[in-house]
C-alpha positions as a Markdown table, in Angstrom:
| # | Residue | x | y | z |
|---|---|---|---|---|
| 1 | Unk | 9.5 | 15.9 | 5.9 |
| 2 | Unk | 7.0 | 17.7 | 3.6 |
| 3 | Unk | 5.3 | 16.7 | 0.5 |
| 4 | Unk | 8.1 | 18.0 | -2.1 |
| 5 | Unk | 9.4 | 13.6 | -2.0 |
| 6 | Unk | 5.9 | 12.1 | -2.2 |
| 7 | Unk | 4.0 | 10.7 | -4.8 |
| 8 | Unk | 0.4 | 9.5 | -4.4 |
| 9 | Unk | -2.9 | 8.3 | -5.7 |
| 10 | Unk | -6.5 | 8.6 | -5.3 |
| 11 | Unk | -9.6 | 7.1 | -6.0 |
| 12 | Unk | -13.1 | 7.4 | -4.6 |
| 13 | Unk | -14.2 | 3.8 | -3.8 |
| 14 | Unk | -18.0 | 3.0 | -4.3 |
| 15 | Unk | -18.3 | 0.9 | -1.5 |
| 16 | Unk | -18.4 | 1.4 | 2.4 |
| 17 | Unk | -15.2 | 2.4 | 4.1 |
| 18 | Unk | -15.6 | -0.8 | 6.5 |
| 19 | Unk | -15.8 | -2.8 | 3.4 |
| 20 | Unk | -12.6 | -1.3 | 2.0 |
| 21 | Unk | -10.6 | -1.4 | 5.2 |
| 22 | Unk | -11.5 | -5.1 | 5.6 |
| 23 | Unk | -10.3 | -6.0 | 2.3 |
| 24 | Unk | -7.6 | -3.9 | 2.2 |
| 25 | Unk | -6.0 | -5.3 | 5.4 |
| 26 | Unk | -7.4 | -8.5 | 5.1 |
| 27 | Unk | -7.0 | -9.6 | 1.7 |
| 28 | Unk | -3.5 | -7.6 | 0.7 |
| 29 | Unk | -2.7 | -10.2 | -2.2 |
| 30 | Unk | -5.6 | -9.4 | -4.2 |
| 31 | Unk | -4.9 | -6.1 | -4.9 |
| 32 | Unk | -1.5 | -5.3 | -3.8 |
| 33 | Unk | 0.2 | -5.5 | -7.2 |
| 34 | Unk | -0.9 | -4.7 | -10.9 |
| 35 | Unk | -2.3 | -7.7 | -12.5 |
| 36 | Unk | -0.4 | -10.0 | -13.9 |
| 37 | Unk | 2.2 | -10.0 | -10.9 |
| 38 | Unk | 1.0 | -12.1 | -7.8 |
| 39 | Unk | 1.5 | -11.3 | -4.2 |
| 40 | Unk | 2.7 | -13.6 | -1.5 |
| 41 | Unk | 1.8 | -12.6 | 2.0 |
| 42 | Unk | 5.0 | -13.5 | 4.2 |
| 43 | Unk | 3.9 | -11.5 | 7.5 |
| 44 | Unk | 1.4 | -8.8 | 8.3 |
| 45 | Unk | 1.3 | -8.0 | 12.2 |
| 46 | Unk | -0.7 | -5.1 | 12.2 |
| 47 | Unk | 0.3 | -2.7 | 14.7 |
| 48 | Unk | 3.1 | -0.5 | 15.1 |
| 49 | Unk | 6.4 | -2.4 | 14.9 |
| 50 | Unk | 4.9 | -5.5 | 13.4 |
| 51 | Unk | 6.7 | -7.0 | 10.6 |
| 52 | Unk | 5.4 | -6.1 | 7.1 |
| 53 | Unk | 7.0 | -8.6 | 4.3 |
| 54 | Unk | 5.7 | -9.7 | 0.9 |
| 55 | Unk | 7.1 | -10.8 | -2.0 |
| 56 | Unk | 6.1 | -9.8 | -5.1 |
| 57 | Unk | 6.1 | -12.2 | -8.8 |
| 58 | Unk | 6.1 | -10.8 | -12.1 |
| 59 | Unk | 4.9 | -13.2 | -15.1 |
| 60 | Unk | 8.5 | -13.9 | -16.5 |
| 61 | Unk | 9.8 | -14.6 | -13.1 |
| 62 | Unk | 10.7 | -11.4 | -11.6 |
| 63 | Unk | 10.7 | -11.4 | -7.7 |
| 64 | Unk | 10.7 | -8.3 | -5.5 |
| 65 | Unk | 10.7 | -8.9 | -2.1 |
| 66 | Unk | 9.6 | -6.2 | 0.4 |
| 67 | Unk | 10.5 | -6.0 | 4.2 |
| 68 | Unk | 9.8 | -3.4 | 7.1 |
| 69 | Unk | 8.0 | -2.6 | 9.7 |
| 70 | Unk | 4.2 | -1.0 | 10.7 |
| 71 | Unk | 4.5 | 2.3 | 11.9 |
| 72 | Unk | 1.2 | 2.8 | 12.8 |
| 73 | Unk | -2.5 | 1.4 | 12.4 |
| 74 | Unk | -5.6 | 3.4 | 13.3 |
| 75 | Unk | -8.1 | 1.2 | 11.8 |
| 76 | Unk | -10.7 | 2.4 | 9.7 |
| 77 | Unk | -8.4 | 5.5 | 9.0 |
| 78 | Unk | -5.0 | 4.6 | 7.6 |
| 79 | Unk | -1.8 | 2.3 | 7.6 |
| 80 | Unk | 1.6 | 3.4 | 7.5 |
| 81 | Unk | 4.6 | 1.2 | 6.9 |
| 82 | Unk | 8.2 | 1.8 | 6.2 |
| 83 | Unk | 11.2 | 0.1 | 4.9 |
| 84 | Unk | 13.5 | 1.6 | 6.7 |
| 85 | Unk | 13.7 | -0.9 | 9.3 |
| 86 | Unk | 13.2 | -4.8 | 9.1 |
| 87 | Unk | 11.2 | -6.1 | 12.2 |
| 88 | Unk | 13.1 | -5.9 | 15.4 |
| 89 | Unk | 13.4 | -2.4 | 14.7 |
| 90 | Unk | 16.8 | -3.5 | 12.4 |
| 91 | Unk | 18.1 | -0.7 | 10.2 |
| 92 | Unk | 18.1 | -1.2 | 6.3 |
| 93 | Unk | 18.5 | 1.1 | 3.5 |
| 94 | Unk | 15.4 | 2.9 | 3.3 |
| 95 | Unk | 13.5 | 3.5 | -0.4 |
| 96 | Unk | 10.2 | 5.1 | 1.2 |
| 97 | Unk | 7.7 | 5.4 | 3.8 |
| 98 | Unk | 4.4 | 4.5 | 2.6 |
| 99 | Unk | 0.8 | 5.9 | 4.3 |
| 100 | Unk | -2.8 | 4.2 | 2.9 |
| 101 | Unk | -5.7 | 6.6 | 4.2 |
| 102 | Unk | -9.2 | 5.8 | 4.1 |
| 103 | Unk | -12.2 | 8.1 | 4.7 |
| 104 | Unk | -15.6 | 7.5 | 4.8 |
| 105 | Unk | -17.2 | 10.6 | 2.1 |
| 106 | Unk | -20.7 | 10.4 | 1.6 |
| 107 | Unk | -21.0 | 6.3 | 1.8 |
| 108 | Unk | -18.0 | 5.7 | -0.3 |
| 109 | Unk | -14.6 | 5.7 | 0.9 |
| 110 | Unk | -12.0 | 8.1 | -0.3 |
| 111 | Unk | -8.3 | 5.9 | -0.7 |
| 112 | Unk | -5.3 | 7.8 | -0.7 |
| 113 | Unk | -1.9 | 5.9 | -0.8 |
| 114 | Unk | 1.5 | 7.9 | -0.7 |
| 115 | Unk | 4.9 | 7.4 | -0.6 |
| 116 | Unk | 7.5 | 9.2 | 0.9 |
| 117 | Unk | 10.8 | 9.2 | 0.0 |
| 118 | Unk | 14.2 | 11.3 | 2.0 |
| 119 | Unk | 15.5 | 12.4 | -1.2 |
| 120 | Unk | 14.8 | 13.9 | -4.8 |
| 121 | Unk | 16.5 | 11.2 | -6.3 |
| 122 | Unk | 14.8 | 8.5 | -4.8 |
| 123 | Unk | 11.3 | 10.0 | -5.3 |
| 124 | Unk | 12.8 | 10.2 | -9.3 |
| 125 | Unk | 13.5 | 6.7 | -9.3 |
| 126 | Unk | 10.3 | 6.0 | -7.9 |
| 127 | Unk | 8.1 | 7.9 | -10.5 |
| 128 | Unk | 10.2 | 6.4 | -13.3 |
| 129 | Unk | 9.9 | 2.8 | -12.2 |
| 130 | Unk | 6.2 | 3.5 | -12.4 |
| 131 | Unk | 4.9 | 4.4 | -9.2 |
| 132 | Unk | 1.4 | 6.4 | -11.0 |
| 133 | Unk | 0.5 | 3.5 | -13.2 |
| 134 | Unk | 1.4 | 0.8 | -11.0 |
| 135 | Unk | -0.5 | 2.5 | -7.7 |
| 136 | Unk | -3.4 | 3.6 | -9.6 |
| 137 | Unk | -4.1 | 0.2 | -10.9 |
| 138 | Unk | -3.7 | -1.6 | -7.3 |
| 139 | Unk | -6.1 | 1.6 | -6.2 |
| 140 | Unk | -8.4 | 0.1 | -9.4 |
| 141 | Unk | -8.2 | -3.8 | -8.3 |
| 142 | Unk | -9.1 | -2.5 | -4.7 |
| 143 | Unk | -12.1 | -0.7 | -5.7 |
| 144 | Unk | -13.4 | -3.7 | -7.6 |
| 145 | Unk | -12.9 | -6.2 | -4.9 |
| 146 | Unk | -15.3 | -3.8 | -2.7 |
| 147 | Unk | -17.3 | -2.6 | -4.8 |
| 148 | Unk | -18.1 | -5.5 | -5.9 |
| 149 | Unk | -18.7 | -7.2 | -2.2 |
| 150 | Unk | -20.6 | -4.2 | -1.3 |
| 151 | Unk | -22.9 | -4.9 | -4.1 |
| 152 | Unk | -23.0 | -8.5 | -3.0 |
């Protein structure tokens, strides 16, 4: 796959990458959705073929669940989930792959979130739904959780 069906954000995180890793594996419901939607944690097993599920709340009810699997976890370096498959390695539909990097750069950490998609149309869908907006304001709420720790 190359880049022509991803879409990503970045943001330079004024905080130590350890501190941003931590609260970006650890504390997931924070951040994980723009403000005012809520996230509820239904299973994280971190490692490759753990079960990744969430369900998402938007302030006039909207739900949006999310299940799939871990594909890998290097930690301090990136996550990479995809909902291709539900845990147990079961086929689904697939929407996207996503990939979270994190690299240390001169005491801050450097986020980069992408998603991949298999097709043009999907990747369309995606960017219309608001993938920019949306990732760049869980990219913001993540940056203030840790900077705001690492300032602490």
């Amino acid at each position: 796959m190359t880049d022509t069906y991803e879409l990503s954000v970045t943001r330079l995180i004024n905080a130590p990458l350890a501190t941003v890793w931590a609260i970006a594996t650890e504390r997931m419901a924070e951040w994980w959705c723009p403000r005012p939607w809520t996230t509820e944690i239904v299973a994280q097993e971190w490692y490759a073929g753990g079960r990744s599920a969430m369900v998402m709340r938007g302030p006039a009810g909207e739900k949006h669940a999310a299940e799939g699997v871990f594909l890998e976890v290097v930690p301090l370096q990136h996550f990479i989930t995809t909902d291709a498959f539900a845990a147990g390695w079961v086929p689904q539909t697939p929407f996207m792959t996503g990939r979270w990097e994190f690299a240390e750069e001169n005491g801050q950490t450097r986020y980069t979130a992408r998603a991949q998609h298999w097709t043009q149309e999907a990747r369309d869908q995606h960017e219309a739904m608001g993938f920019t907006e949306g990732w760049s304001k869980c990219a913001e709420q993540l940056a203030e959780i840790a900077e705001r720790e690492a300032t602490a």
